[in-house]
Structure formats: structure tokens, C-alpha cells
N, C-alpha and C positions, 0 to 999 in steps of 0.2 A: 392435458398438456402433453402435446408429442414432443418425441426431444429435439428434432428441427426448431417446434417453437421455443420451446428452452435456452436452448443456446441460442438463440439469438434473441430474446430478451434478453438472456445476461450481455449480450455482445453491446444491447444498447444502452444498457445500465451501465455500462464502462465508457462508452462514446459519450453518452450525457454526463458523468459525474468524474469521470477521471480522463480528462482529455489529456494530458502529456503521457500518463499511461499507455492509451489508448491509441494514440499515435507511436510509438516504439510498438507496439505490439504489432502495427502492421511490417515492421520490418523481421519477424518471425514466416517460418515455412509458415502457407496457407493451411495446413492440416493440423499445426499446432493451437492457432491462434484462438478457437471455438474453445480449448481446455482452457487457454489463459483467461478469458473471458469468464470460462464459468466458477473456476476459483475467485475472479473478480467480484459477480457476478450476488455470488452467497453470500460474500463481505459485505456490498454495498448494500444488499437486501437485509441484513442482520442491521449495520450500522443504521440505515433508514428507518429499521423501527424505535432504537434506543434513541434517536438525534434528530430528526427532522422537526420540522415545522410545522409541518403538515398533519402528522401523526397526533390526534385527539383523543384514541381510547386508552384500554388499559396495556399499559406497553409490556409492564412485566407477564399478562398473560399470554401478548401475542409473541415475547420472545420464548416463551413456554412453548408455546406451538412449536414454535420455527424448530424447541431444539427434539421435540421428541419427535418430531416430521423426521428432521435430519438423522437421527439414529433408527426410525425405522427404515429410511430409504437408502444407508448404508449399509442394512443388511439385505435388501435387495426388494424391498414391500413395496409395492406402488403407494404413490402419495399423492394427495390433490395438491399441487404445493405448482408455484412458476418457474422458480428456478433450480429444484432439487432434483429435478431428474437430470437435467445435462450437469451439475455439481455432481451425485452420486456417479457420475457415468466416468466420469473426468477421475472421480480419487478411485473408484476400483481399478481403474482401467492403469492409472500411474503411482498404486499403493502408495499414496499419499497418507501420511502418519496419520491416522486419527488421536493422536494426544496432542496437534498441533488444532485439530476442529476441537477438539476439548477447551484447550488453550485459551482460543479466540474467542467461543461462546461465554466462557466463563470474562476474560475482559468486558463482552459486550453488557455482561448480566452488570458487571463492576458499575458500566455507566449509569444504570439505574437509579445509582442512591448515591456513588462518590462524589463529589465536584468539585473536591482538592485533592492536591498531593503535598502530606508537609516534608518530606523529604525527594531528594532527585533516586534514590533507590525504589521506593514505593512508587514513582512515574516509571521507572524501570519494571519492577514488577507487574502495574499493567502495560507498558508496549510489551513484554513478554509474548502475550495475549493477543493482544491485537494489532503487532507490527513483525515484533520476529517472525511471528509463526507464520506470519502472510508468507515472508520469506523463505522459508523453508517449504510450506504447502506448494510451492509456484518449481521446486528447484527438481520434481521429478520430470516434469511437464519440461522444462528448461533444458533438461538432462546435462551432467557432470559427463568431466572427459572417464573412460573407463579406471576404476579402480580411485578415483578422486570424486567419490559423492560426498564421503566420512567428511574431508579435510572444506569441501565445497559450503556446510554449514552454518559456519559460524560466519564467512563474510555474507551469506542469503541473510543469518540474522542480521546483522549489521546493518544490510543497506537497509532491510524492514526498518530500521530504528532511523536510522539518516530518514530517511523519505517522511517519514511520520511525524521528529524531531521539527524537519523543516514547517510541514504544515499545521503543526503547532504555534509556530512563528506566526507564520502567514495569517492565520487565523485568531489572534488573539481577541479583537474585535468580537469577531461573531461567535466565538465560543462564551465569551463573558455574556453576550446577550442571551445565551440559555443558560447561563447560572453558574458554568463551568471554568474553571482555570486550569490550564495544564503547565503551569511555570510553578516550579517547587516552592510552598511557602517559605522554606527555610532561605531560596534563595533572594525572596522579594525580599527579607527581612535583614539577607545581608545586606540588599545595594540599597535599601531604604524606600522600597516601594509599596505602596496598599493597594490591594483588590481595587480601593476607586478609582486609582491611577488607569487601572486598565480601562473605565469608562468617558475617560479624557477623550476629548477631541484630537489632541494631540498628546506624542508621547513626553515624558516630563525626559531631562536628560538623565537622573537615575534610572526610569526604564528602558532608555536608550541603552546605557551600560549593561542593565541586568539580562538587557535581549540578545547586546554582542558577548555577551558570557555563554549565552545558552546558545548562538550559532557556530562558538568556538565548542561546546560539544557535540551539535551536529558534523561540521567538518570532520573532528574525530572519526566519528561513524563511518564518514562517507572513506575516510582514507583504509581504514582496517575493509570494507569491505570491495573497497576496488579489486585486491587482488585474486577474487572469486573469479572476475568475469572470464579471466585465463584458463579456470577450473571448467569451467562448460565448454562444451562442441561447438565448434565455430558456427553453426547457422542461428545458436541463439545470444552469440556476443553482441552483433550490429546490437539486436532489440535494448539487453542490457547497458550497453555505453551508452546509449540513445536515454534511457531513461536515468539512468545518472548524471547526465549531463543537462534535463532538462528539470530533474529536481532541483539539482546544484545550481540552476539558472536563478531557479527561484532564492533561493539561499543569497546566491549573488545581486540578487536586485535588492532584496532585503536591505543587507550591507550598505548598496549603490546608493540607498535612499534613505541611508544614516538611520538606520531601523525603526521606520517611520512607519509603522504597520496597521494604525489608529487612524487614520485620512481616509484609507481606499486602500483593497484588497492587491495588494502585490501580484503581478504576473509576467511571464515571459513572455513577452510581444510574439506577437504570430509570424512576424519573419523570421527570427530568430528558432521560433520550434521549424518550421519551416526548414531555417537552412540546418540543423542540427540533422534531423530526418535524409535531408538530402545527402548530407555527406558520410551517414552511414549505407545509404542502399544501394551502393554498388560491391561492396563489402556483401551484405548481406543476401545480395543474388545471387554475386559467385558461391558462398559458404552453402547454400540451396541448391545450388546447380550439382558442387563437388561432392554432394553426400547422393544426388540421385545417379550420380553415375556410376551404374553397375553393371556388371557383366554375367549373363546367363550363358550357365553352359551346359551342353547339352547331355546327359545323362550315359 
């Protein structure tokens, strides 16, 4: 696997499975976007073996693989592997923490065996893993304005948890059809809902209530980490406002549609990612243009 083909499998594994991502990423410089991808990239290849459909063997040995692939090709071993060589290339290249690939592997091993959470702290505890740290892994690659990476963290954590929070939403459906719940049982039990409620055809109005509970803590999220996107260099704000605004879209239809999540999979109509996209890319030409303008002088 050369890493030409690496990165752009990862590039397609984010085009196929995270299209609103995937779209803000094109309003990043063209020479960033192959890193974002391959952070993407190792995510959705981890997550595909713990979660798909498709995947029939033994899942905890081939996340075994993935993870000692992934520590040998972090110290620099060639690997037979598709997307760990443009991943390894992307965190040496922008020392991206490895306690946050620690993090995330350990979340993904979490999905193995967990398939509730009875409190909202313990659902905390895994998005640590597999949402924060997306956030944080992405913010070298994203780059902080100089001297504000420290304080740039905690809103990367945040939006990791908005964005994830919401597709929890979105997803309640087809998580329960693999066994899974990601709404705290502590919370079903306040607003008076049972696991079979979520196999309803429709939502009952307790899980209506219990879902606008849990999008009033995504908005949380989404609010504490807005004030990041000021913390980055202007060429990768467009991409970020772009993707907050097309998760939150999601979050908003949720809402729009009395949190009706049980009928059909909520999504952001394709005009609307459309006009989102567009009203960032002029912003984010200029922010591209102003950082390549340099002056060589002659010695």
C-alpha cells in the first residue's frame, strides 16, 4: 500500500460515510485536507470493524490487529495495513498525542461488550474515547492561532461530543437494531421509557421528551465549543463553521420534526449542505490566498 493509495482511501472512506464532514473538509487548503481525511480515515476503519453489518468474523481479534498494526507503524515499521500508512504519516508529521489514539482504541474495544450506559457520566466516559479525542487528534492538523493551542482543547473536545451527542440522536433506530443504546438508562427511567420503546415504529411522547432532554445537552456542547473556532488560523475556520453548522442542521431537523427519529433517518437536505458550503468559500479562499502570500527576499 503506497501512501498515495492510503490517503485516498481514507479520502473515500470519509466521502462515503461522513458526507457533512466531508464536505467542510473541502473548504480547508488542498494540502491539509489528505491529514484530515486520514485521521478520518483510521476512525471509520476502527469503527467499521467494531459496528458494521457487514463484518462476520472475530471482531475482537481483528480490532487486535488494527491496534498493534497501529503501534508498530507509529514507530515507524512498515505495515501491511490500508489506511495506517497515510494515518502514521499524518500523527508523526503533526505530533498528534498518542494518548488521544490510545483513548479512541480503548472506546472502540469499549463497543465490543458494552451496549448501555446507566448513567450520562459513563456515556461521557466513552465519547472521551471516541469523540473528544477525534477532536483534539484533528486540532494539530487544523492548527491553533500561535500560543492558543493549550486553551484551543477543550472546545475541540466539546464539538467531538456535540457532533457525536447529535448522531446518537439521529441514530437511535439503527443503533438499537445492533443491540446498542446510547441514551443513559438512568435517563429512560426518569422520563419513563423502556429499551422497547426505542423499537417502536414511532416515538412514544415520553421518548419525545427524553430525546429533547438529551439535544438540550448537545446544544450545550455545541455552545462551549464554538468559541474554538476563533482559536484556529483563519484558513481552517470556513471548514469548521461549515461543519458546525451542518451538524447543528442535523440537531435542528431533529427538533423540526418533534424528535421523530424512529420513521426515517433524519438529514440535512442537500440544498441546504449546499448553501452552507457556499456561504463559507469565499471566506475560505481569501483565508488560503492571505496565508500563501509571501515575500522572498533575497539573501
Amino acid at each position: 500500500m503506497t501512501l498515495t493509495r492510503s490517503y485516498e482511501l481514507c479520502r473515500r472512506l470519509n466521502a462515503r460515510h461522513g458526507r457533512s464532514y466531508y464536505l467542510a473538509t473541502l473548504l480547508l487548503p488542498a494540502w491539509k485536507r489528505p491529514h484530515v481525511h486520514a485521521l478520518y480515515g483510521f476512525a471509520r476503519y476502527a469503527d467499521e470493524i467494531v459496528d458494521s453489518f457487514t463484518v462476520t468474523g472475530d471482531r475482537a481479534a481483528a480490532l487486535d490487529t488494527l491496534t498493534d498494526r497501529t503501534a508498530a507503524a507509529l514507530t515507524g515499521e512498515p505495515v501491511d495495513d490500508p489506511v495506517l500508512p497515510a494515518f502514521a504519516q499524518t500523527v508523526r508529521s503533526f505530533g498528534v498525542d498518542h494518548a488521544d489514539i490510545h483513548a479512541f482504541l480503548r472506546s472502540m474495544r469499549a463497543d465490543l461488550t458494552v451496549t448501555r450506559y446507566a448513567t450520562y457520566a459513563d456515556l461521557l466516559d466513552y465519547m472521551e474515547g471516541s469523540a473528544a479525542a477525534i477532536g483534539t487528534m484533528m486540532l494539530p492538523v487544523l492548527e491553533a492561532l500561535p500560543g492558543a493551542a493549550e486553551k484551543a482543547r477543550e472546545p475541540a473536545r466539546r464539538l467531538g461530543l456535540a457532533f457525536q451527542l447529535t448522531n446518537f440522536l439521529r441514530d437511535v433506530a439503527e443503533d438499537i437494531a445492533r443491540g446498542r443504546v446510547y441514551l443513559p438508562l438512568e435517563d429512560l427511567d426518569r422520563f419513563g421509557v423502556s429499551v422497547d420503546d426505542l423499537r417502536r415504529p414511532a416515538p412514544t411522547p415520553a421518548l419525545r421528551e427524553l430525546l429533547a432532554f438529551e439535544a438540550g445537552r448537545a446544544h450545550a456542547h455545541y455552545r462551549l465549543a464554538l468559541e474554538g473556532i476563533d482559536l484556529l488560523i483563519p484558513s481552517s475556520r470556513p471548514c469548521i463553521r461549515a461543519a458546525y453548522e451542518l451538524y447543528g442542521g442535523i440537531l435542528d431537523r431533529i427538533e423540526a420534526a418533534g424528535h421523530d427519529v424512529l420513521r426515517a433517518r433524519v438529514a440535512v437536505p442537500r440544498r441546504r449542505r449546499v448553501a452552507i458550503f457556499t456561504r463559507h468559500l469565499l471566506a475560505a479562499s481569501a483565508a488560503d490566498r492571505a496565508e500563501r502570500r509571501v515575500t522572498v527576499r533575497a539573501p
